[in-house]
C-alpha positions in Angstrom: -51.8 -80.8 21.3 -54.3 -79.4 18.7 -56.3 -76.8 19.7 -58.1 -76.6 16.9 -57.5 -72.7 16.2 -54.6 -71.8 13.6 -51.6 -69.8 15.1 -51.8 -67.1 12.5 -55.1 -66.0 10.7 -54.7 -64.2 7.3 -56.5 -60.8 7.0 -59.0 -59.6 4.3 -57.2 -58.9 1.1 -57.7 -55.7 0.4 -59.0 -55.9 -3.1 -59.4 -53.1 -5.6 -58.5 -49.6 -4.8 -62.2 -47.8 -4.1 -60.9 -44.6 -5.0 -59.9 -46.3 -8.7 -63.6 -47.5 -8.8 -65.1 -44.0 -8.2 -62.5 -42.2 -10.3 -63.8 -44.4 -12.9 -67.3 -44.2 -12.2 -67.2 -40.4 -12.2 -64.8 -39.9 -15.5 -67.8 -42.2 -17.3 -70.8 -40.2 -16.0 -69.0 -37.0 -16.6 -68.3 -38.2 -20.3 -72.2 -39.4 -20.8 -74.5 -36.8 -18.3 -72.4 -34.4 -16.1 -69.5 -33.0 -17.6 -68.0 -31.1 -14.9 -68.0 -34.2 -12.9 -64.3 -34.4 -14.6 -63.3 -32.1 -12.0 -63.9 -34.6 -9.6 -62.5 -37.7 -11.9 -59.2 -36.4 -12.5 -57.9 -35.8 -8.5 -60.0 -39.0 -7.6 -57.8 -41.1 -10.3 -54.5 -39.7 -9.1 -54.7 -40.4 -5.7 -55.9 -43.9 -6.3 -52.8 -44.2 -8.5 -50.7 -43.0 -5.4 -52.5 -45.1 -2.8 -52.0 -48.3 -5.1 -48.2 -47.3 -5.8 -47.7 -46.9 -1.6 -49.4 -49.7 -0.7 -46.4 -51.6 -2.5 -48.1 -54.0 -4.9 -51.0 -54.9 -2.0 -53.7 -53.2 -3.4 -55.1 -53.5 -7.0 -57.2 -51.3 -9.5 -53.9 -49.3 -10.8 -56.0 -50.2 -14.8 -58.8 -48.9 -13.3 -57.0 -45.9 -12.4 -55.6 -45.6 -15.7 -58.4 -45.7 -17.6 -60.4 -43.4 -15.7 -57.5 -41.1 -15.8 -57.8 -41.5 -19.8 -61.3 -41.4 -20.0 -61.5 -37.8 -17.9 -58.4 -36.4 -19.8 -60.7 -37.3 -22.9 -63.5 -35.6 -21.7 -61.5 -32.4 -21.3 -60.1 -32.5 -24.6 -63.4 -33.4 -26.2 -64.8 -30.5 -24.1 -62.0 -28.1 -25.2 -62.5 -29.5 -29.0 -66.6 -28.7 -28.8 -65.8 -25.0 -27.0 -63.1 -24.4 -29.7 -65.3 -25.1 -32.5 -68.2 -23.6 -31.0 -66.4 -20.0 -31.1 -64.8 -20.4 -34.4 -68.4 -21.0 -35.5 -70.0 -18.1 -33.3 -67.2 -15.7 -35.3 -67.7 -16.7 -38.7 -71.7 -16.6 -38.3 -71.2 -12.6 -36.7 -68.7 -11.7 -39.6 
């Protein structure tokens, strides 16, 4: 007899990771208008590496995660880079 309903129904997919999404959204807006916003890029892009790893190949975004984990690491080094030269500047002009 067909009841017309199926036995099993399928959940949502759980698509991409949000915290990837943010992490990335944060490292790029750091990077162009807020630079300490890398504080918050770097934690955000870990943790969406661990929830993607735990949830055991069910949730996506681990490229997202990646590249927002490069993009903030970039900004600090870019940032260190800018500061470095910045006081090797400031002591040659007071010399």
């Amino acid at each position: 007899m067909y009841t017309g309903y199926a036995p099993y129904a399928a959940g949502p997919s759980p698509g991409t990771n949000g915290r990837a999404i943010a992490a990335l959204v944060t490292a790029l807006v750091s990077l162009a208008l807020c630079p300490p916003l890398v504080i918050a890029a770097i934690p955000l892009g870990h943790v969406a590496l661990h929830q993607i790893k735990r949830s055991g190949g069910v949730a996506q975004g681990r490229g997202i995660a990646i590249a927002a984990l490069a993009v903030a690491y970039g900004a600090v080094a870019l940032g260190t880079i800018v500061v470095a030269v910045l006081v090797a500047l400031g002591a040659f002009a007071s010399a």
